[in-house]
C-alpha positions in Angstrom: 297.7 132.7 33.8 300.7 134.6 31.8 301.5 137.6 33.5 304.1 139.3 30.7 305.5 138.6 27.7 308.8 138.1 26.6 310.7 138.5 23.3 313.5 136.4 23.0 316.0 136.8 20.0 318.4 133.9 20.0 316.1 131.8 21.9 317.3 128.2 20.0 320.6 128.7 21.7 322.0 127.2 25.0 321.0 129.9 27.0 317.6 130.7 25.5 316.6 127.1 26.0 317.1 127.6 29.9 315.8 131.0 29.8 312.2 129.6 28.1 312.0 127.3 30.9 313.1 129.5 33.8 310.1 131.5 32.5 307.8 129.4 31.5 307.9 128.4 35.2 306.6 131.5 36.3 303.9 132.0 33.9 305.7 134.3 31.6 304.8 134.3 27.7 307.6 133.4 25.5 308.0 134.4 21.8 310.8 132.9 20.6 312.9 134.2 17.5 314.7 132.3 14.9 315.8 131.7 11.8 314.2 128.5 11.1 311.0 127.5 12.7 311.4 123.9 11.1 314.7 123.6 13.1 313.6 125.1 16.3 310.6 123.1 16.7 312.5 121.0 19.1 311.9 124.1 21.4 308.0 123.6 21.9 308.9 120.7 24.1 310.7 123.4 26.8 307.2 125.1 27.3 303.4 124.3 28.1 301.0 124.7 25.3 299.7 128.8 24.9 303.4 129.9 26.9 305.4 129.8 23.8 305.2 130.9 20.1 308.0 130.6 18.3 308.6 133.1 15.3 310.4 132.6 12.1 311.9 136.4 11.5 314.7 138.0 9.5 316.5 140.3 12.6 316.8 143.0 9.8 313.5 143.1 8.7 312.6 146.5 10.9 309.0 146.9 10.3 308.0 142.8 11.3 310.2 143.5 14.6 308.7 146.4 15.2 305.5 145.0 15.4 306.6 142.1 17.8 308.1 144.3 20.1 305.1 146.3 20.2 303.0 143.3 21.9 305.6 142.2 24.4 306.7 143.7 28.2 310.3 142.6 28.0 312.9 141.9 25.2 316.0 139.9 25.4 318.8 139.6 23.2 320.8 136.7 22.8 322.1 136.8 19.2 326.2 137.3 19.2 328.6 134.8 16.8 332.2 134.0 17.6 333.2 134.0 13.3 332.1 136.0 10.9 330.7 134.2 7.8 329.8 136.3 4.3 329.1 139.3 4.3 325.8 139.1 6.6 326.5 137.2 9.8 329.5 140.1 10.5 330.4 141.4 14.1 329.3 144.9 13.0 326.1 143.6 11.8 325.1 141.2 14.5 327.1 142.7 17.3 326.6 146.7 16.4 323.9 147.2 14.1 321.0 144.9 15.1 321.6 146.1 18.7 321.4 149.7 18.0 318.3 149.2 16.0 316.6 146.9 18.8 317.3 149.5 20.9 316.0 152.4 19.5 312.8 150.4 18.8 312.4 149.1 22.7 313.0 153.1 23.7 310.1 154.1 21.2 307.8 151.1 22.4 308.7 151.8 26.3 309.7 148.1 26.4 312.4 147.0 28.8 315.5 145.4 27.2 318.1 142.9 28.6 321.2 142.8 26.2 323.9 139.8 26.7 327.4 140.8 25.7 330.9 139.1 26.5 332.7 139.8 29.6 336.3 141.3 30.0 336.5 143.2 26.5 337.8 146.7 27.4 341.6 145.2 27.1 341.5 143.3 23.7 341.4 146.7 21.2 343.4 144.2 18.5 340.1 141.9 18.4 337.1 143.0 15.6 334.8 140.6 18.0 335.6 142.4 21.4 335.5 145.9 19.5 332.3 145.3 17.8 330.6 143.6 21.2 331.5 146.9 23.1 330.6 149.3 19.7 327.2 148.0 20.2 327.1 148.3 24.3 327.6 151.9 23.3 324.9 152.1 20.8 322.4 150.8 23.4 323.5 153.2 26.3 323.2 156.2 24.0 319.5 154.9 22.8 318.0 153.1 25.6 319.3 154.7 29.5 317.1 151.8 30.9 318.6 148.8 29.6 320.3 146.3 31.1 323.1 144.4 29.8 324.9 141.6 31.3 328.4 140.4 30.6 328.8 136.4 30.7 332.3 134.8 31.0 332.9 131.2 29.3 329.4 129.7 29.1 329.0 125.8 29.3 326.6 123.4 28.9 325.8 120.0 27.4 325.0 122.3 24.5 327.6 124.4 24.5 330.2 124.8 21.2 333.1 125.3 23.9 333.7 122.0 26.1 332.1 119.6 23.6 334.1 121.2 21.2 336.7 119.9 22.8 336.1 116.9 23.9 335.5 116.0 20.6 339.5 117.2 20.0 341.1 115.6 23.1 339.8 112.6 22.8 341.4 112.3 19.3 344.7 113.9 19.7 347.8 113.0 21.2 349.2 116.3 21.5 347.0 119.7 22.6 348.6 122.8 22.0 348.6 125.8 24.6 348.5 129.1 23.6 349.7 131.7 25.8 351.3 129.0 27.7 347.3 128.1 28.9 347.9 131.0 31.5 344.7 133.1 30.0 342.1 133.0 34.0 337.9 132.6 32.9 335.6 132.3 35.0 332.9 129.4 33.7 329.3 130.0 34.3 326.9 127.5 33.7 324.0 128.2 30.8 321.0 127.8 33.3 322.6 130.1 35.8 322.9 133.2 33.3 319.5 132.1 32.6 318.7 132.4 36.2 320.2 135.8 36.2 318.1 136.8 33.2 315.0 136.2 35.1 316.6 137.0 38.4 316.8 141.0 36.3 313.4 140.2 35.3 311.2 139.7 38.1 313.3 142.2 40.1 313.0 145.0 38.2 316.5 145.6 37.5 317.0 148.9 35.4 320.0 150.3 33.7 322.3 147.8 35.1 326.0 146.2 33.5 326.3 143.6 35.2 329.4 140.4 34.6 327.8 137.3 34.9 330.7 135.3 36.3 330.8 131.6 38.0 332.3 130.5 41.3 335.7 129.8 40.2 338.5 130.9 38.7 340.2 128.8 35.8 343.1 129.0 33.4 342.9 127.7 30.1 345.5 124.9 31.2 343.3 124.1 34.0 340.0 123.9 31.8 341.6 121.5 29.6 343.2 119.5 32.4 339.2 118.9 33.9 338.4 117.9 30.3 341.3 115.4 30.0 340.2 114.1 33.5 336.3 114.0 32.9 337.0 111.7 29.9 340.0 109.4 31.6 342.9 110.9 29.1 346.1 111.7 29.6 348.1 113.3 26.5 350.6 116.4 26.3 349.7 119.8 26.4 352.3 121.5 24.3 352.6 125.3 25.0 353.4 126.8 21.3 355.4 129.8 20.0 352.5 132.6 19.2 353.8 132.5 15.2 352.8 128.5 15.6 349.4 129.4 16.6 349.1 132.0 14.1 350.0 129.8 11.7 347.6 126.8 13.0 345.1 129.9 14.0 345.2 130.7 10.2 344.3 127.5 8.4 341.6 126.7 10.8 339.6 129.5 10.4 339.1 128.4 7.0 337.0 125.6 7.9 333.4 125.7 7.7 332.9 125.8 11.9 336.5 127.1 12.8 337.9 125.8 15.7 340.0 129.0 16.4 340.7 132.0 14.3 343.0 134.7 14.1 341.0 137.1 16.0 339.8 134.6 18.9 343.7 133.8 19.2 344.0 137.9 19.9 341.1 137.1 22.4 343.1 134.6 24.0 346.0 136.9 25.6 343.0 138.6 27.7 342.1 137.2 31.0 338.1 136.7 31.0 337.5 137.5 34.9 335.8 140.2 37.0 337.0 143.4 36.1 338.6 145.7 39.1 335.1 147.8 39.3 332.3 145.1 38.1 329.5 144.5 39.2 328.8 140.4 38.9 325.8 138.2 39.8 327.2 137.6 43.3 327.0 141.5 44.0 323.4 141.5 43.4 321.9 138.7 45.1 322.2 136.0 42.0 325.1 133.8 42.5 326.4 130.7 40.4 326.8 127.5 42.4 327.7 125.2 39.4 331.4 124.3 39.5 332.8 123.6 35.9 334.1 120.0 36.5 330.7 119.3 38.4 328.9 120.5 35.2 331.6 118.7 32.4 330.8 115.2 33.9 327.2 115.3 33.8 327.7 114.7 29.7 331.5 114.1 29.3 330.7 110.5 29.4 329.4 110.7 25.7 333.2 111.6 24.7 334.4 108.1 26.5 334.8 104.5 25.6 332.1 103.3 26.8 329.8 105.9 27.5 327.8 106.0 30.3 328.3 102.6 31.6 331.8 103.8 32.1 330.9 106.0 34.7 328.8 103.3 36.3 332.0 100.6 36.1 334.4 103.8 37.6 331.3 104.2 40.8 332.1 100.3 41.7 335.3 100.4 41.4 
């Protein structure tokens, strides 16, 4: 028996997959948003039949999310890109605009509203991405008192664009270059545990809240890498670069049609991505991660190894 319904926008992503689940467990309604029904099809497998819908919708097209949000109890917002690409899929667009708008039309419809953002951007004024992510926190405040938005550190997952990302890179490369000397600190949550918190906000009521969804441990980027390097049995040299060099390398990659790093992540990069002096994280409020980062990197690092699997199984007898 569904008991409310939920409006997810972004729901084909890492985190909406584990937040339809989490849900769907506990008889709540899904309606998930996308851009292409044809590609998120995959997504009726995460539900029971008559607990999902998924929705084809332009995010900009007011009136047709107007009327969704009208039939639902809860709305969550998942949509945020790491590039910009045209002149449509911008940070002020995605990040600022479609926020403020969602919000405004959650305050008219008296639906509550869960917002993810990015953690740790106060500090990084020289980055559009950080700027634009905290533009629209402001937006949503000054429409909608009651919403709730939650700040996730590094967020990983067999389906994340982060670790496999780079897994795909160490294993080819002899030499991995450091920016920042690797120093940069994250904290790495795991994609069904800010899932878990989404629920967790859910189904306590939560109102109003900012809350920095962080993981159990604290990393550098040096350190994240070193796990990968480990997970998939590779040893090469990390290389900490002049900041022109990665500029320079920063530069050229952006131009590529899914940019490793750009300019304005490498301005991203000087900021540490932890608990900020005053947050208020998952722990605080009775939702902590227990997923350690290497734990979660060799469930599915095997697929980046000679061998694959079975090489996991030959290192067990050994």
């Amino acid at each position: 028996m569904v008991t409310k319904k939920v409006l997810i926008f972004g729901a084909s992503g890492q985190i909406g997959r584990y937040c339809i689940r989490r849900l769907v467990q506990n008889n709540y309604k899904v309606i998930a948003i996308t851009r292409n029904s044809h590609k998120a099809l995959f997504l009726k497998t995460q539900a029971p039949i008559g607990y999902l819908d998924i929705e084809e919708v332009n995010i900009f097209d007011e009136e047709r999310i107007t009327n969704l949000i009208s039939n639902v109890d809860i709305c969550v917002n998942l949509i945020g890109i790491l590039h910009e690409k045209g002149k449509i899929n911008t940070f002020e667009r995605i990040h600022c605009k479609f926020p403020e708008k969602l919000s405004k039309i959650c305050n008219q419809k008296n639906v509550e509203l869960i917002h993810i953002s990015a953690l740790a951007l106060n500090d990084a004024k020289d980055s559009k991405y950080a700027q634009s992510k905290i533009n629209g926190e402001k937006k949503i405040k000054e429409n909608f008192s009651r919403a709730t938005i939650i700040k996730p550190s590094i967020v990983h997952s067999v389906d994340d664009n982060f670790t496999t990302r780079f897994l795909t890179l160490l294993r080819l490369l002899p030499i991995f270059p450091l920016y920042y000397k690797g120093n940069t600190k994250f904290s790495p949550i795991h994609a069904s545990e800010v899932a878990e918190l989404i629920f967790y906000v859910i189904s306590k009521k939560i109102l109003s809240k900012d809350i920095e969804a962080i993981g159990p441990e604290v990393l550098t980027f040096k350190e994240i890498i070193q796990i990968l390097l480990k997970s998939i049995n590779k040893k090469i040299c990390l290389l900490s670069i002049p900041l022109f060099l990665g500029k320079i390398s920063a530069y050229f990659f952006q131009f590529f049609p899914n940019p490793l790093l750009t300019i304005d992540q490498l301005r991203l990069l000087k900021y540490h991505n932890i608990k900020s002096e005053k947050g208020i994280t998952n722990f605080d409020i009775g939702c902590p991660s227990k997923i350690y980062f290497k734990q979660s990197v060799m469930n599915y690092s095997y697929n980046w190894r000679d061998g694959g699997k079975y090489s996991i199984e030959k290192n067990n007898k050994n």
